[in-house]
ZAVEX-806345 format. One line per 8 residues: number of its first residue (from 1); their letters; for each residue x, y, z of C-alpha. Coordinates in nm, 3 decimals. Example, Ala and Ser with C-alpha at 12.3 -4.5 7.8 and 13.67 -1.06 7.14 Angstrom:
REM ZAVEX-806345
1	as	1.230 -0.450 0.780; 1.367 -0.106 0.714
REM end
This chain:
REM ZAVEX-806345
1	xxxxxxxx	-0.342 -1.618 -0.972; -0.581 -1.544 -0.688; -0.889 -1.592 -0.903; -0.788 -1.899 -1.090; -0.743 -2.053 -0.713; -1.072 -1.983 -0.616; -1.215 -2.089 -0.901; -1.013 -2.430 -0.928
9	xxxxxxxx	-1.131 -2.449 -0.588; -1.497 -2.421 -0.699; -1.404 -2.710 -0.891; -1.346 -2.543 -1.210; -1.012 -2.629 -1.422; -0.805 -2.380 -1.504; -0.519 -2.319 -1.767; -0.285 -1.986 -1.825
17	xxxxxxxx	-0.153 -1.859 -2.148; 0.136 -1.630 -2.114; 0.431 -1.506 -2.307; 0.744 -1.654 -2.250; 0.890 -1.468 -1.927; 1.074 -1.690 -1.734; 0.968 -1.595 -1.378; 0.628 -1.597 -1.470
25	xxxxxxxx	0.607 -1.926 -1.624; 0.768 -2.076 -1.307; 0.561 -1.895 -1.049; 0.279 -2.021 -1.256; 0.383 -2.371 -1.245; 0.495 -2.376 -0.854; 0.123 -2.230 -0.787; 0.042 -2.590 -0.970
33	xxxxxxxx	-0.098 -2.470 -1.276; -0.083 -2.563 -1.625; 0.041 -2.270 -1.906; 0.133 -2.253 -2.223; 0.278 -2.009 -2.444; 0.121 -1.765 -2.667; 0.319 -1.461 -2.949; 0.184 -1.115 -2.802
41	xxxxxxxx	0.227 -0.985 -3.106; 0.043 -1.256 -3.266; -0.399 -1.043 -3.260; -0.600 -1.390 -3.407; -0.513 -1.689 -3.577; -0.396 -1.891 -3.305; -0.727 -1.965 -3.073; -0.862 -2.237 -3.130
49	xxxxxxxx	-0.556 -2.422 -3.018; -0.639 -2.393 -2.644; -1.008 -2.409 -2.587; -1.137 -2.798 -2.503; -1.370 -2.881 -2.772; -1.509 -3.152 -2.550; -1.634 -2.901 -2.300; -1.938 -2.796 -2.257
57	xxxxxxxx	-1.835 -2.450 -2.222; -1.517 -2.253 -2.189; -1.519 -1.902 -2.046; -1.120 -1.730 -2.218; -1.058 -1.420 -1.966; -0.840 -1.135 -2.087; -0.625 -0.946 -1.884; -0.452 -0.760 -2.161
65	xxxxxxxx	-0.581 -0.399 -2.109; -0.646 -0.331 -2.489; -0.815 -0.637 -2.661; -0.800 -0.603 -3.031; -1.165 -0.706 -3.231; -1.069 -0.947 -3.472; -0.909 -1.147 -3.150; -1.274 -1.099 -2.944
73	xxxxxxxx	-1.422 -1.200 -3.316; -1.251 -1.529 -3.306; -1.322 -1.632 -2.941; -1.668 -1.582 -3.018; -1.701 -1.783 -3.366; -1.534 -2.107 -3.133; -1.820 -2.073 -2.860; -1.670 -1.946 -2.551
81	xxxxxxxx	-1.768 -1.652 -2.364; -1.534 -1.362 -2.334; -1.432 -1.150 -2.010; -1.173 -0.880 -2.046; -1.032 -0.677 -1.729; -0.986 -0.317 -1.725; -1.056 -0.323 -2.102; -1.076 -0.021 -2.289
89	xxxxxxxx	-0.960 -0.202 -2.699; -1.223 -0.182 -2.957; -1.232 -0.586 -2.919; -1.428 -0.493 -2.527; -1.717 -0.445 -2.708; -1.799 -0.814 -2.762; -1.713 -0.932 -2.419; -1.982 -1.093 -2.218
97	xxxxxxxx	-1.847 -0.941 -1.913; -1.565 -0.666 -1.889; -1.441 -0.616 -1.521; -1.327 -0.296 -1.463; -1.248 -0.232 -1.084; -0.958 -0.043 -1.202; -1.121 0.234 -1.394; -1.124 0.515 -1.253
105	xxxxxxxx	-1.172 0.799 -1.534; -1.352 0.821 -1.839; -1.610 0.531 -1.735; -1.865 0.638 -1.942; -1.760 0.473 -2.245; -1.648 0.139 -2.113; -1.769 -0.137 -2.327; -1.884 -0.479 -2.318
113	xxxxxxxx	-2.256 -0.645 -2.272; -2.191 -0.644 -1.892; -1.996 -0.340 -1.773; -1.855 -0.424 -1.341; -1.739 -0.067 -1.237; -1.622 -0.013 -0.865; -1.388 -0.098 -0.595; -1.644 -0.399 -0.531
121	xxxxxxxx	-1.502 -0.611 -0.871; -1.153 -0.547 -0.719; -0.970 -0.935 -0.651; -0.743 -0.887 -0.398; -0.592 -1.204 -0.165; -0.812 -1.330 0.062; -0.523 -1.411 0.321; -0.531 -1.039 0.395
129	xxxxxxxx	-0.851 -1.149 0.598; -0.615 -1.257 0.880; -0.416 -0.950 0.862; -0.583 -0.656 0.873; -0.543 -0.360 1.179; -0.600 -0.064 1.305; -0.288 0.144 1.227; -0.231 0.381 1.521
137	xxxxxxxx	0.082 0.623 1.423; 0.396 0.635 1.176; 0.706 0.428 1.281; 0.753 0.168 1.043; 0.733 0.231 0.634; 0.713 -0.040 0.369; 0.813 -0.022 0.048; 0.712 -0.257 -0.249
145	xxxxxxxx	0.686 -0.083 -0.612; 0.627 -0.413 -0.816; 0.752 -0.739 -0.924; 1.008 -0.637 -1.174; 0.995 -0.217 -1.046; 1.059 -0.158 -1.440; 1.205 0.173 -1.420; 1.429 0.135 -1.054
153	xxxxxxxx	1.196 0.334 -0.864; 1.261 0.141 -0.530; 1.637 0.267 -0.536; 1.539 0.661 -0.590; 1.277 0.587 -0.301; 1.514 0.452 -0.052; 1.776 0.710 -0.119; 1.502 0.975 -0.005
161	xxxxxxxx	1.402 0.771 0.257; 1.789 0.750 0.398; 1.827 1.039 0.645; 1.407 1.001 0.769; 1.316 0.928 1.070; 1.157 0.591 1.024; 1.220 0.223 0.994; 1.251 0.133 0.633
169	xxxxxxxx	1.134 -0.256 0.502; 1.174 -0.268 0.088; 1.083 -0.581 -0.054; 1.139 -0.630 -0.363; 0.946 -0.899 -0.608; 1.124 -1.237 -0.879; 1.186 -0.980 -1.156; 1.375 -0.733 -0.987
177	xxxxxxxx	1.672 -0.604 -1.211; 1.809 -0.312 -0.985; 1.979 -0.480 -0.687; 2.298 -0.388 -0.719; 2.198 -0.056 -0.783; 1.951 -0.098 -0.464; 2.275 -0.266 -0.252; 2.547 0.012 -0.347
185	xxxxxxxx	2.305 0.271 -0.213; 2.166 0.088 0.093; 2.542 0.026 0.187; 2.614 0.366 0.181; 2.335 0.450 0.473; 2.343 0.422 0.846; 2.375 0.066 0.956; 2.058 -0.098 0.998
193	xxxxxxxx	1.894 0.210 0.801; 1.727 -0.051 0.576; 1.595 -0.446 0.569; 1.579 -0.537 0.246; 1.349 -0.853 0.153; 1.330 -1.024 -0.220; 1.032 -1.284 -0.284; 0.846 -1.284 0.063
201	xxxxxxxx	0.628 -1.569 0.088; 0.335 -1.357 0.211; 0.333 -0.966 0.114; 0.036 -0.993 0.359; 0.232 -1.084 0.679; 0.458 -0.850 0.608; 0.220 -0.541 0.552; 0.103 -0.626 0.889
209	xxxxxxxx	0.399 -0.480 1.039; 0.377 -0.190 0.897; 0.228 0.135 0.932; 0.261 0.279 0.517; 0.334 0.141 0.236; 0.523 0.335 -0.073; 0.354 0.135 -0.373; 0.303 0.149 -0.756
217	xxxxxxxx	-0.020 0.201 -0.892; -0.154 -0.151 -0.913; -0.347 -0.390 -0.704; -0.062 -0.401 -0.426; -0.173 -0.017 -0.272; -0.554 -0.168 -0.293; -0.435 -0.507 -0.061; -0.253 -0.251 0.152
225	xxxxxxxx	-0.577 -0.057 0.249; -0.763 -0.340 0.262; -0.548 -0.450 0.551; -0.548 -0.093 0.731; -0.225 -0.015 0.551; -0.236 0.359 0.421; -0.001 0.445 0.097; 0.167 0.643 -0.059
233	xxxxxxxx	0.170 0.587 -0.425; 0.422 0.669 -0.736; 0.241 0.580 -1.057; 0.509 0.376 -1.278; 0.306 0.391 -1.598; 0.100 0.678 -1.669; -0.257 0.422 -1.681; -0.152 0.387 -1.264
241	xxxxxxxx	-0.241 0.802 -1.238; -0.559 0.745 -1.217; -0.559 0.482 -0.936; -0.343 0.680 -0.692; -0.586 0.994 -0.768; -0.895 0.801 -0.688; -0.689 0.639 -0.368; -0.593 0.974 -0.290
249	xxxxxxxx	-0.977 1.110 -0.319; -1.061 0.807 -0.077; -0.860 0.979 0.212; -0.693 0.649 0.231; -0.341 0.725 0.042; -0.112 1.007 -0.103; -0.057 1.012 -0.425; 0.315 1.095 -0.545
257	xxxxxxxx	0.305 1.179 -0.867; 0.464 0.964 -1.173; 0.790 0.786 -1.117; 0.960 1.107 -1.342; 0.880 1.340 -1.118; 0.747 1.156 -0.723; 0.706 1.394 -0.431; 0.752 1.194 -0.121
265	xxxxxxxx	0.698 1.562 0.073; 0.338 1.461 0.258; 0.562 1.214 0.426; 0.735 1.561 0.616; 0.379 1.654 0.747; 0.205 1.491 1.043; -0.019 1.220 0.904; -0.383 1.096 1.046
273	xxxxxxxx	-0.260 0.739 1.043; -0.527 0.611 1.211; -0.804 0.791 0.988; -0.676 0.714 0.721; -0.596 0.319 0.793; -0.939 0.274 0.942; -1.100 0.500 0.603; -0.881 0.248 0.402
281	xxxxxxxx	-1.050 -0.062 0.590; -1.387 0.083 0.525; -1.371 0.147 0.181; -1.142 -0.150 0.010; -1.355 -0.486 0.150; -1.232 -0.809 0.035; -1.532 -0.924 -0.130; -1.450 -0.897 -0.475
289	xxxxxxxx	-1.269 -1.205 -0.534; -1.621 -1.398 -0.464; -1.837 -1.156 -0.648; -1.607 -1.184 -0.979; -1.603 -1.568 -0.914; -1.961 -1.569 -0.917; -2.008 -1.396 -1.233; -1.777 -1.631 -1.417
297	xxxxx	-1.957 -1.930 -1.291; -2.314 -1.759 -1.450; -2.151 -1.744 -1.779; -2.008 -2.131 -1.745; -2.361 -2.294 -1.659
REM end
C-alpha cells in the first residue's frame, strides 16, 4: 500500500490483484485503489487479463514469496517486466528486479537479473518521519503482532505481561479473530492493567508513545526502529526467524523465539533503552520507499 501511493503519486497508475479476503479488498478500496480478484491456486493461465495492452509498458510486481516459473514465463511472453519481493520460487529467476530487504540468510543464491539485498530496499511508511525519538527508559510497552495475529499470540502475550510492572497498549489490526479470547483475559487483570486499541488510524502515532514494542516478524518491528522504538520480537511463521535474528544482531531488538515456544524473559533484565532506540534509528533509515520507487520507474521508461 505504501509503495503503490508513492508511485501513484509519481503519477503512475496503479491496480491490485488479490484473493478474495474481505478486509483486504475493502482496505484496498478505502485507500482509493482499484483491485480485482485473482485464484491463488490458479500458477498461469489467467495473465493476460489484467495488463493494459494499450500501454506502453506495464511493470506486474509480486509479493508472493515463492513465484512459480511457468507464471514468471507468462508475464514475460505479454511484455511486462517482472519484480518479485523477498522471492526465493524457481519463477525469481526471470525477474528483472527481485527486492529482497527481507532476506536475511542464505543470500547467496537469491535470483533474479537484479538482486536488492539490505535494510536499504526496506519500504516502510514515510509518516514515521514525523515520529521518530529518542527513547530514554522502559515505562510504556506496545504490543501489535499483526493484522489478523493468525495463531492468538497477542492473548498469550498479554497474559505474561499481566502482573509486570509496565503500562501495557495492544492494538490489534481488521482481521483479528481472538477478541473474545483477548477480552476474557484482559478482564480478569487489574483495572486499567491494559488499553486495548483495534484499527488505529496511525500505528505511527501510536508507537510514539511508547518505549517497546512486542511485534511479529514482519515489516511492523522494522517501522518500530525506524522511529526509535526497540522490540521485542516472536516470529509467527518460521520465514519471520530470520528477521528477529538479524534485528537481534543489530542491537536494536530481542528476539523471542517462535510463537510455540516465546521467551519474554530479557524483558526481567535491565534494558539499554536508549542504546538500543538510538542503534535502531541509526540503522533502519526511511529511505527505501524512494530507492525501490526509483527502480520501478527505470524499468517503466
Amino acid at each position: 500500500m505504501t509503495l503503490a501511493t508513492e508511485l501513484q503519486a509519481r503519477g503512475h497508475p496503479v491496480r491490485f490483484l488479490a484473493n478474495d479476503h474481505p478486509n483486504s479488498l475493502r482496505i484496498i478500496r478505502e485507500r482509493g485503489f482499484d483491485v480485482e480478484l485473482y485464484d491463488l491456486a490458479s500458477v498461469t493461465g489467467w495473465e493476460d487479463g489484467f495488463l493494459n495492452s494499450c500501454a506502453s509498458s506495464s511493470v506486474w510486481i509480486n509479493d508472493r514469496l515463492n513465484t512459480q516459473r511457468p507464471h514468471s514465463e507468462a508475464i514475460r511472453r505479454l511484455g511486462a517486466r517482472l519484480v518479485t519481493f523477498d522471492d526465493r520460487g524457481d519463477g525469481a529467476a526471470l525477474a528483472d528486479v527481485n527486492i529482497c530487504a527481507l532476506m536475511f540468510e542464505n543470500t547467496e543464491n537469491l535470483q533474479g537479473a537484479d538482486v536488492r539485498l539490505g535494510l536499504e530496499y526496506m519500504i516502510l511508511n514515510p509518516e514515521i518521519a514525523t515520529f521518530r525519538r529518542v527513547r530514554q527508559s522502559l515505562e510504556s510497552i506496545l504490543v501489535t503482532l499483526g493484522g489478523a495475529d493468525t495463531y492468538g499470540v497477542t492473548t498469550r502475550v498479554a497474559k505474561w505481561l499481566s502482573d509486570k510492572p509496565f503500562r501495557v497498549t495492544i492494538v490489534t489490526g481488521p482481521s483479528f479473530e481472538h477478541g473474545a479470547e483477548l477480552e476474557k483475559m484482559v478482564t480478569t487483570a487489574l483495572p486499567g492493567r491494559f488499553k486495548l486499541l483495534n484499527r488505529v488510524p496511525s500505528l505511527a502515532a501510536e508507537m510514539y508513545r511508547h518505549d517497546l514494542a512486542i511485534t511479529g516478524g514482519g515489516i511492523t518491528p522494522f517501522e518500530a526502529c525506524a522511529a526509535g522504538l526497540p522490540c521485542v520480537v516472536i516470529a509467527n511463521e518460521l520465514f519471520e526467524i530470520p528477521v528477529g535474528r538479524a534485528l537481534e544482531g543489530l542491537g536494536a531488538a530481542f528476539f523471542a523465539g517462535h510463537h510455540l515456544a516465546f521467551d519474554l524473559s530479557a524483558l526481567e533484565q535491565e534494558i539499554p533503552i536508549r542504546k538500543m532506540s538510538e542503534i535502531a534509528m541509526a540503522k533502519v533509515d526511511l529511505e527505501g520507499l524512494r530507492r525501490v520507487s526509483d527502480v520501478l520507474e527505470g524499468l517503466a521508461v
